[in-house]
N, C-alpha and C positions, 0 to 999 in steps of 0.2 A: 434293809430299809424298805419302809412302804410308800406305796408311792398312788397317791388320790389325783393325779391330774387326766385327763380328758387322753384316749390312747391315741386320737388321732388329730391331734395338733397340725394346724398348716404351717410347717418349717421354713418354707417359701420365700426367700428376700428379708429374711430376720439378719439383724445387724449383729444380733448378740441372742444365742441359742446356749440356753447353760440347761443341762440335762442331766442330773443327779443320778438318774441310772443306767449311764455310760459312761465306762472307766476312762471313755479318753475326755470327759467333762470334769472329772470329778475323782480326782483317787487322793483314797485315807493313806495310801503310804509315801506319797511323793508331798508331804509338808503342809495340807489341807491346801493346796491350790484349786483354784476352779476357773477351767480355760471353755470359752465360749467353743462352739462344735462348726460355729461359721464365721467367714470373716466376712469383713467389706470389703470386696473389691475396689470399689470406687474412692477412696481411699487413699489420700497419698503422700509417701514416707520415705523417707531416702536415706540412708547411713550415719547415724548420728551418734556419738559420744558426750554421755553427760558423766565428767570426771568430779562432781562434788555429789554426785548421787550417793556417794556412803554417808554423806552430812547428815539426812531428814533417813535413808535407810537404816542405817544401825541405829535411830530411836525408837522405830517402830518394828527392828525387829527381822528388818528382811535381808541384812546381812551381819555378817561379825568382825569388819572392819569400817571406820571410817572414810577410808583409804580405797575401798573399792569402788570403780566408773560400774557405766553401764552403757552397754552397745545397742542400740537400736538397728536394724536391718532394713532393708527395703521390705521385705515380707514380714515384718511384725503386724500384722491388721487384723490379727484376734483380741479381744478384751480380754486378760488372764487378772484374776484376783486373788491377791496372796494374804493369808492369816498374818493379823497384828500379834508379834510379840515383844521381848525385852531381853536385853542382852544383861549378864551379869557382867561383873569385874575383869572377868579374863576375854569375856566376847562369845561366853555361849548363848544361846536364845534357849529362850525359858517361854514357851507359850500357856505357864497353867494360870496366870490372872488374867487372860482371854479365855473366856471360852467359847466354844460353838453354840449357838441356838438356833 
């Protein structure tokens, strides 16, 4: 990857630092996730269960059941953005009518 942005960026009190050439921003092998390198502090979040999260998940892709919740934690306060894909028949995800640009 080539990478044209400015080397010495002020990181400083950024809400959301996405850094494409740092494996813990950005790795091709864990599903094209892209997790922000800083959180907000200030920020506030507390243990939360959303049990029809596989409802809108499994159309878009981010999981292979309908039937799957999702747990939020008090410490979730990174931005993580997950590739849109499409489940087949049986519940595999199929991301080749997404692609990356």
């Amino acid at each position: 990857m080539y990478n044209f942005c400015q080397k010495n960026i002020n990181s400083k009190d950024l809400v959301v630092n996405i850094d494409l050439s740092d494996l813990k921003s950005w790795d091709l092998n864990d599903s094209f996730i892209v997790k922000s390198l800083t959180s907000w502090e200030k920020s506030k979040s507390d243990n939360l269960l959303l049990p029809d999260f596989g409802l809108t998940a499994y159309d878009n892709g981010r999981v292979s059941d309908v039937e799957e919740c999702l747990e939020l934690s008090k410490d979730d306060k990174s931005l993580t953005l997950y590739r849109i894909g499409e489940n087949d028949e049986v519940g595999n995800i199929n991301y080749d009518n997404y692609i990356i640009s």
